[in-house]
Every structure is written in C-alpha cells, then in structure tokens.
C-alpha positions as a LaTeX table, in Angstrom:
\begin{tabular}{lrrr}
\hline
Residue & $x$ (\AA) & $y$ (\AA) & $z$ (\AA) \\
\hline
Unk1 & $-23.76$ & 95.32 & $-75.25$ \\
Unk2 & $-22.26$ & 98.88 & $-74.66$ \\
Unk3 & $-25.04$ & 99.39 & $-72.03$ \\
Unk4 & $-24.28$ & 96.08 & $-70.24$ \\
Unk5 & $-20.49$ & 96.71 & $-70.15$ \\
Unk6 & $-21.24$ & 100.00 & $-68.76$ \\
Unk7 & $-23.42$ & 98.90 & $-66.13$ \\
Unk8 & $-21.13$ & 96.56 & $-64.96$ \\
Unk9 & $-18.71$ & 99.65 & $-64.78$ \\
Unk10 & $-20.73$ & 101.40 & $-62.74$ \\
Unk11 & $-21.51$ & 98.66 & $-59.92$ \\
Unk12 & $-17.85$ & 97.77 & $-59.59$ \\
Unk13 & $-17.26$ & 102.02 & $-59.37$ \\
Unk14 & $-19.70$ & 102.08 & $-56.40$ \\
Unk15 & $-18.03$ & 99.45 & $-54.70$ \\
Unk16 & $-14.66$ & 101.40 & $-55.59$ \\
Unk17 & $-15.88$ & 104.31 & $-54.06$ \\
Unk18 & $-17.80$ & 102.59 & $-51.03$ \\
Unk19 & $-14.28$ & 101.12 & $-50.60$ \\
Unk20 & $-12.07$ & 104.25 & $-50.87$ \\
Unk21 & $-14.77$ & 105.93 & $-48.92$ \\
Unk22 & $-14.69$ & 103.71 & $-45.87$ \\
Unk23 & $-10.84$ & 103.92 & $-45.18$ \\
Unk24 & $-10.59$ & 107.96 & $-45.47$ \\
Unk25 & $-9.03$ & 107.52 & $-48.94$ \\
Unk26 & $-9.13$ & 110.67 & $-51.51$ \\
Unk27 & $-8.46$ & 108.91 & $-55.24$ \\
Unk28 & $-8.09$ & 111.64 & $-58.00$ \\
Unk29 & $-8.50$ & 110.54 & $-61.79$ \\
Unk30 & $-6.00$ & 112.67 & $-63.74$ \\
Unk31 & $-7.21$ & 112.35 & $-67.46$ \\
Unk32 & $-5.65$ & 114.26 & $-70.41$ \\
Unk33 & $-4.28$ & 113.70 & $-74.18$ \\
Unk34 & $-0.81$ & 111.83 & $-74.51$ \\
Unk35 & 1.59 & 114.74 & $-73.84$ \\
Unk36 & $-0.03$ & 117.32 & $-71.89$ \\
Unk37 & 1.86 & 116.77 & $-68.68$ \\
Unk38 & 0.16 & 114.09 & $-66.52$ \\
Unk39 & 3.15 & 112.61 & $-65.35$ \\
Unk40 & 5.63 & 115.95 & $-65.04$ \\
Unk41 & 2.91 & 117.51 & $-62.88$ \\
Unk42 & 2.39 & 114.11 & $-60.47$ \\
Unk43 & 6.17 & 114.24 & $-59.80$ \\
Unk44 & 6.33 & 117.78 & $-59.01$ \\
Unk45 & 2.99 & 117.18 & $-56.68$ \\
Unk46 & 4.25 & 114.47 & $-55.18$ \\
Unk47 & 7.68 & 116.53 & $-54.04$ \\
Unk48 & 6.08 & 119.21 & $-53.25$ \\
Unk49 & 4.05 & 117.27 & $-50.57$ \\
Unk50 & 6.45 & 115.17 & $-49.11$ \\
Unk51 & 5.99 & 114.91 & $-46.06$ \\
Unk52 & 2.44 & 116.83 & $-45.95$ \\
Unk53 & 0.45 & 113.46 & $-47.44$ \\
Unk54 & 0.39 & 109.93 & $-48.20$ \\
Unk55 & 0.48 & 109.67 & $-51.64$ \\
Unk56 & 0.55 & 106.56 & $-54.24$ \\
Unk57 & $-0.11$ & 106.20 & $-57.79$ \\
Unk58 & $-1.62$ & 104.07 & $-60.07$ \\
Unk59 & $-0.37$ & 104.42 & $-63.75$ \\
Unk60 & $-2.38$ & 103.88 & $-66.64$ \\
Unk61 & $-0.57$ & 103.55 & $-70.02$ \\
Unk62 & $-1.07$ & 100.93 & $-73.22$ \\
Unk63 & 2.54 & 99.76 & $-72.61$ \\
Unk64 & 5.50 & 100.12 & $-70.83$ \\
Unk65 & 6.05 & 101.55 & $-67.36$ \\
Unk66 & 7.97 & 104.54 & $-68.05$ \\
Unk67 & 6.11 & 106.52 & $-66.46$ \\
Unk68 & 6.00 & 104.70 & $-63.41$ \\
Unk69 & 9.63 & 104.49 & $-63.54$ \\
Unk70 & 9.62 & 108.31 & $-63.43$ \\
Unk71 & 7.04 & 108.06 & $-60.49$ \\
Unk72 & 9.23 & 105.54 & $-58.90$ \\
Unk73 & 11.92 & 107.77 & $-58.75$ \\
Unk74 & 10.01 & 110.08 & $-55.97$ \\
Unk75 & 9.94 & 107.43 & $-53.43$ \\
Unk76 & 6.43 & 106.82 & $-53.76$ \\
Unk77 & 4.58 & 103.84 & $-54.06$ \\
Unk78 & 2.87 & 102.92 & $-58.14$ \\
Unk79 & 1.20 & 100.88 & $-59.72$ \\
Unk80 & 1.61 & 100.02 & $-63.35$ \\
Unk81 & $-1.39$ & 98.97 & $-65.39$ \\
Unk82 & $-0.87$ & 98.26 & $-69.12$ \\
Unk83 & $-3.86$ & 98.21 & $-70.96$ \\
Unk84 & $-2.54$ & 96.43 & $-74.14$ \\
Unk85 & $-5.18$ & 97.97 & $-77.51$ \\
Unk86 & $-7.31$ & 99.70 & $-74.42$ \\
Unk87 & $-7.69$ & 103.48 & $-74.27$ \\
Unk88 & $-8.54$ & 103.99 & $-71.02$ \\
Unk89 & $-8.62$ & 102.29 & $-67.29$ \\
Unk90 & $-12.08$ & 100.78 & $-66.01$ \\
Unk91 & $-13.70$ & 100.24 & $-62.57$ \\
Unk92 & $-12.73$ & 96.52 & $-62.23$ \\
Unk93 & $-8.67$ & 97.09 & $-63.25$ \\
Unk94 & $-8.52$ & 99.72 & $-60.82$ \\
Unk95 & $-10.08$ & 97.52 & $-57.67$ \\
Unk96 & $-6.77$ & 94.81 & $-58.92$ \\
Unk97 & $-4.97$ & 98.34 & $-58.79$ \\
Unk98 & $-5.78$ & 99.51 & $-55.37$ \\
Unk99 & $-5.84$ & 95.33 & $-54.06$ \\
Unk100 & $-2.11$ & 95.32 & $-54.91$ \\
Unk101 & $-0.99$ & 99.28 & $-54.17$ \\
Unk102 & $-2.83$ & 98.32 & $-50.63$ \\
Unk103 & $-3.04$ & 102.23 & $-49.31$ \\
Unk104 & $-2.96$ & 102.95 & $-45.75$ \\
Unk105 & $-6.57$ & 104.91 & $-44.86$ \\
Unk106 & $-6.51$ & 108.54 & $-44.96$ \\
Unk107 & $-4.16$ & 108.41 & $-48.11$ \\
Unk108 & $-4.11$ & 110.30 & $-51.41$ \\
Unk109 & $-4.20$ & 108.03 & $-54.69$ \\
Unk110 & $-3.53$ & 109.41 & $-57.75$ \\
Unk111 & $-5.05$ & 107.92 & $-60.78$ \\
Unk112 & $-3.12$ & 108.72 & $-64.00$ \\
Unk113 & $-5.57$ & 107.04 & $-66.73$ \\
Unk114 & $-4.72$ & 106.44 & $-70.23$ \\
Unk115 & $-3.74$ & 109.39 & $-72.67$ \\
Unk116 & $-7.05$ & 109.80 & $-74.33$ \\
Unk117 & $-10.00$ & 113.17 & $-74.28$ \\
Unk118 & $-12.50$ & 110.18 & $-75.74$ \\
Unk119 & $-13.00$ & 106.87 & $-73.38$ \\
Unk120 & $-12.16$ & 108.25 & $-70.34$ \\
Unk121 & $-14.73$ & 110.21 & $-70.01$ \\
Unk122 & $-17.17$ & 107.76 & $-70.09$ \\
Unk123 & $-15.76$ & 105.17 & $-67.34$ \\
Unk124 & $-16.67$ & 106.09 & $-64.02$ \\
Unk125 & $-14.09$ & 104.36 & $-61.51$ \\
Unk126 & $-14.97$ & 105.11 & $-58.48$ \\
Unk127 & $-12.72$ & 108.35 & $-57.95$ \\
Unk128 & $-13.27$ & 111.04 & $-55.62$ \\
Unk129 & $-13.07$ & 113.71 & $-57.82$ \\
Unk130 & $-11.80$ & 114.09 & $-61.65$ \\
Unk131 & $-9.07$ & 116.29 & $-63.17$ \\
Unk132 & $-8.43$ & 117.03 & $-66.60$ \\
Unk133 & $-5.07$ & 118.36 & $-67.90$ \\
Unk134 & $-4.22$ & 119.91 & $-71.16$ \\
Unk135 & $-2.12$ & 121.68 & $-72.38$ \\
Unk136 & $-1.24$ & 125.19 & $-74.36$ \\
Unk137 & 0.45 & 123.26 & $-77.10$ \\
Unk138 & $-2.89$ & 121.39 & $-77.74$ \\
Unk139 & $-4.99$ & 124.32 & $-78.69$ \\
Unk140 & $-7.41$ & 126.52 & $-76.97$ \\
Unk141 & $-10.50$ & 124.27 & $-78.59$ \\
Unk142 & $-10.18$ & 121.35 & $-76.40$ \\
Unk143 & $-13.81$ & 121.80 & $-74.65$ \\
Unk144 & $-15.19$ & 122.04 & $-78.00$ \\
Unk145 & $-13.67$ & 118.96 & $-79.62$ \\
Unk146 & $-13.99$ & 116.62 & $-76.63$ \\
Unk147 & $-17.50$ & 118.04 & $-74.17$ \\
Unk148 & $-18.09$ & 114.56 & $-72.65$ \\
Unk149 & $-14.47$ & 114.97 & $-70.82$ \\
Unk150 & $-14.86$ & 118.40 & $-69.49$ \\
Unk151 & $-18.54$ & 117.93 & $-68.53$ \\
Unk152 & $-17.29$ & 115.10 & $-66.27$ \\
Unk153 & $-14.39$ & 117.04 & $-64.80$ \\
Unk154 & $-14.55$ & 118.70 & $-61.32$ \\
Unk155 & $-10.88$ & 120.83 & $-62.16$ \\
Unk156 & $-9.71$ & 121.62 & $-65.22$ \\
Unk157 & $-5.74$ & 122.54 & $-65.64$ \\
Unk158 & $-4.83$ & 124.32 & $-68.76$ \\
Unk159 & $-0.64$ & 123.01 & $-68.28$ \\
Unk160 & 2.34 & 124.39 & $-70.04$ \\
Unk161 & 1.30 & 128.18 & $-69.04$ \\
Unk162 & 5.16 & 128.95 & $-69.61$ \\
Unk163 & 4.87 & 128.57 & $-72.95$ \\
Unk164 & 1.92 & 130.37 & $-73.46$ \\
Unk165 & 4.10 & 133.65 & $-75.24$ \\
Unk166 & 5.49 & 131.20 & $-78.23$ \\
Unk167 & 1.23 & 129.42 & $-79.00$ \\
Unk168 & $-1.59$ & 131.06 & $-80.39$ \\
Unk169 & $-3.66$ & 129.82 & $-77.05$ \\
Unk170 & $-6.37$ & 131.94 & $-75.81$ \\
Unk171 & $-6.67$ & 130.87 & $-72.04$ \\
Unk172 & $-10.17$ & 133.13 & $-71.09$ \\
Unk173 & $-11.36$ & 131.53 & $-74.16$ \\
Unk174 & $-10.70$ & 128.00 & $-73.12$ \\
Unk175 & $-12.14$ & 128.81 & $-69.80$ \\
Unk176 & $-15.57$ & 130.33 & $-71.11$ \\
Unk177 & $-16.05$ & 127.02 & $-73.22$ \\
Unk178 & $-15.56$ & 124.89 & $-70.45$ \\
Unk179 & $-17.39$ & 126.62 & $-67.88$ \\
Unk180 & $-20.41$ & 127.28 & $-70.68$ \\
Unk181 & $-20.33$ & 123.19 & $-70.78$ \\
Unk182 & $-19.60$ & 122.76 & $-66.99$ \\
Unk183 & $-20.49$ & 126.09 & $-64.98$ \\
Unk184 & $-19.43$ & 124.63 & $-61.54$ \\
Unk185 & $-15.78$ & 123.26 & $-63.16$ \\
Unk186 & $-12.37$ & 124.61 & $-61.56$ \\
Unk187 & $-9.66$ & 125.67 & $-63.28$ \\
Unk188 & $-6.38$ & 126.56 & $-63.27$ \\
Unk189 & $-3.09$ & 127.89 & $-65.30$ \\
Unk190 & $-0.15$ & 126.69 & $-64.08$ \\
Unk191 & 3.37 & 125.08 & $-65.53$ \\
Unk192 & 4.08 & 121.55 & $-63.91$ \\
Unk193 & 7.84 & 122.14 & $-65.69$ \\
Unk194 & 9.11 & 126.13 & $-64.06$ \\
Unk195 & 6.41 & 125.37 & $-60.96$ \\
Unk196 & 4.30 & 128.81 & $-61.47$ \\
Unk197 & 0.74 & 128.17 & $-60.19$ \\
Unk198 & 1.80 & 125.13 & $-58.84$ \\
Unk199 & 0.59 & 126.55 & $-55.44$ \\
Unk200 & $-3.46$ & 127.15 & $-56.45$ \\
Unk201 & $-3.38$ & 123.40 & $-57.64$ \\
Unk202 & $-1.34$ & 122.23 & $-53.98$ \\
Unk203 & $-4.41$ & 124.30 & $-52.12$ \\
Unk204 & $-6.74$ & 122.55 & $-54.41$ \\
Unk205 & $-5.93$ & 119.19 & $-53.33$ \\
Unk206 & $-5.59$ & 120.15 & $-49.50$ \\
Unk207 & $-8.99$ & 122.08 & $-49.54$ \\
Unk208 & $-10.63$ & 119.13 & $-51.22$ \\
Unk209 & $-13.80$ & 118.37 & $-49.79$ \\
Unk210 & $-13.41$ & 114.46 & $-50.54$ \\
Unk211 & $-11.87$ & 113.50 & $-47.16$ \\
Unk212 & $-8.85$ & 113.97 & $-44.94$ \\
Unk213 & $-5.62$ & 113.04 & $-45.72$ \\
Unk214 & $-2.99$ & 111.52 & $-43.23$ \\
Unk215 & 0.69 & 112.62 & $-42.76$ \\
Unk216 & 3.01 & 110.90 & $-44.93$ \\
Unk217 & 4.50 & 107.09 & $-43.86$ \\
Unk218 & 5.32 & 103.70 & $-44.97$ \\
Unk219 & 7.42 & 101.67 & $-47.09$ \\
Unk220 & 7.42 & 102.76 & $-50.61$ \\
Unk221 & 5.79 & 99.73 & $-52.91$ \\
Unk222 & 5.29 & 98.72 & $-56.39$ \\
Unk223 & 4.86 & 96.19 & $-58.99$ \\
Unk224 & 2.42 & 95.89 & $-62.23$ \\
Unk225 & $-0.73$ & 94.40 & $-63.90$ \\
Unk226 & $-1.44$ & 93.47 & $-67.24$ \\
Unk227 & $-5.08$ & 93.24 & $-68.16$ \\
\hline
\end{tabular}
C-alpha cells in the first residue's frame, strides 16, 4: 500500500514539475521542524525582494492560517493548505495549490510544507529544488536523527545564528554530518530575525540554476484548501 501511495506521488510530482517547468516557474520546498523559522525567514525574503521577483506562497500547516496571515501581511499572494492529522503536503494537494494561487510564468513559489524532519522527506512534489531549515535551538544532531531529510535537501540553513553565543550548537559539526550524508548539499548560517547572512541565502535563490525569474507584478491573491 505504502508503495502504491507513493507511486501515485511521484506521477502527480512529474506532472507538477512538467507544469512548473513549462511556464518558467522556480517552486522551492522549505521543510524544517515546527519552530525553526520557516515562516520569519519567508517574510524577510519576500521584503527583501520586493520588487526584484514574483513571489507567492503556498502554506502548509495541520490547522489554522496563521502563518499565512503573517505572509499576507507582505503583500504577497498565499495559499493556505490545512492538512487536518497529516504531517506533511503531497504532490496532488499542491497541483489544487498552484490551480488556485494561479502564478504568472517566470515566478518564484515558495513551498512552506508541514513542520516535520520525518514525512517530508519522503514526498516528492514536484519542486525545483529543496531547502531545509533548522535551527541552533534544535541541536547540532539534526543530520544524525533525521538522514532521509538532509539527503534529499539541495541547501541546508542552520537559522537562529544570533543566538548561537547562549546554545551549546556546534555549527562545523552540523555541517560535516550533513555534507558526510549529502556531499554536494549547500549550506548556510544566517538569522532570518537580526538579517545577518540573509544576503548568501538572497544570492542563493537569484543564482539558482532552476530557471529565470520575472520582475515583480500583479494583484496580490489568496484564499485556502482543506484536504
């Protein structure tokens, strides 16, 4: 049964990406634990390209839409999927996601999936490339605990660097795990809350390799799903 639902997955992810693909449109899959700074770092992205790209969101929680509230609040347009018991977004609620967020081609998408290191991982939805946050508080152990999630990420951010003088968080030693699990992986030290390193993840996304982006335009939208 687990191999059928995840075959289904993947079909519906290749249509995803033969979909994103043919209108110019770069979709990142931000992944992380609940906490780690998903949504503080979006906002500050999104500011902090106004102007320079198209950007909408599609939010991913179990309930609520309070983080797509704070998304909102940037002018952008979002997407809010609850999930209900589910621990993570799937290939087929993110093609209802993308039919109702409707992006103009040569747009950005953010994906902000479900708080979870576990079922994420293992639900390809037809991204462009995948980013995993965590954060100082969490431990320096992360790649250890959770290796499906970092050997599917292409960037790893290692969030809440200003804090890093008050944890016992070893960042070289975070970066050695994940690189000894995923030697081609990115990744970065940066805090979404003072802005410091904000600048090597801004470059990241521009340099991307995963298609063009167009200048910002458009109405903002929104609405919701429940699935």
């Amino acid at each position: 049964m687990e191999e059928n639902l995840l075959a289904k997955n993947d079909l519906l992810a290749a249509r995803n990406r033969g979909w994103l693909e043919g209108r110019g449109i770069r979709a990142f899959n931000v992944m992380s634990s609940p906490g780690a700074g998903k949504t503080t770092l979006l906002v500050r992205t999104i500011r902090e390209l106004a102007g320079e790209l198209d950007i909408g969101v599609i939010e991913g929680d179990q309930e609520t839409s309070l983080d797509a509230d704070r998304i909102r609040s940037t002018g952008r347009p979002v997407i809010q999927i609850n999930t209900g018991a589910g621990c993570h977004l799937d290939a087929g609620m993110l093609q209802r996601a993308l039919d109702a967020l409707d992006p103009v081609p040569g747009s950005t998408v953010f994906i902000e999936n479900v708080g979870n290191l576990v079922c994420p991982a293992l639900f390809d939805l037809g991204e462009s490339a995948r980013v995993v946050v965590i954060s100082v508080t969490e431990g320096d152990d992360k790649p250890q605990k959770y290796p499906h999630m970092f050997l599917a990420a292409d960037l790893v951010i290692i969030n809440k660097a200003d804090l890093l003088p008050y944890v016992e968080f070893d960042v070289e030693r975070c970066v050695r795990q994940a690189r000894r699990l995923n030697p081609g992986v990115d990744v970065l030290t940066l805090s979404a809350t003072t802005g410091d390193g904000m600048d090597g993840w801004l470059e990241w996304i521009r340099k991307n390799p995963h298609l063009a982006a167009a200048v910002a335009g458009g109405a903002p939208r929104s609405g919701g799903l429940r699935v």
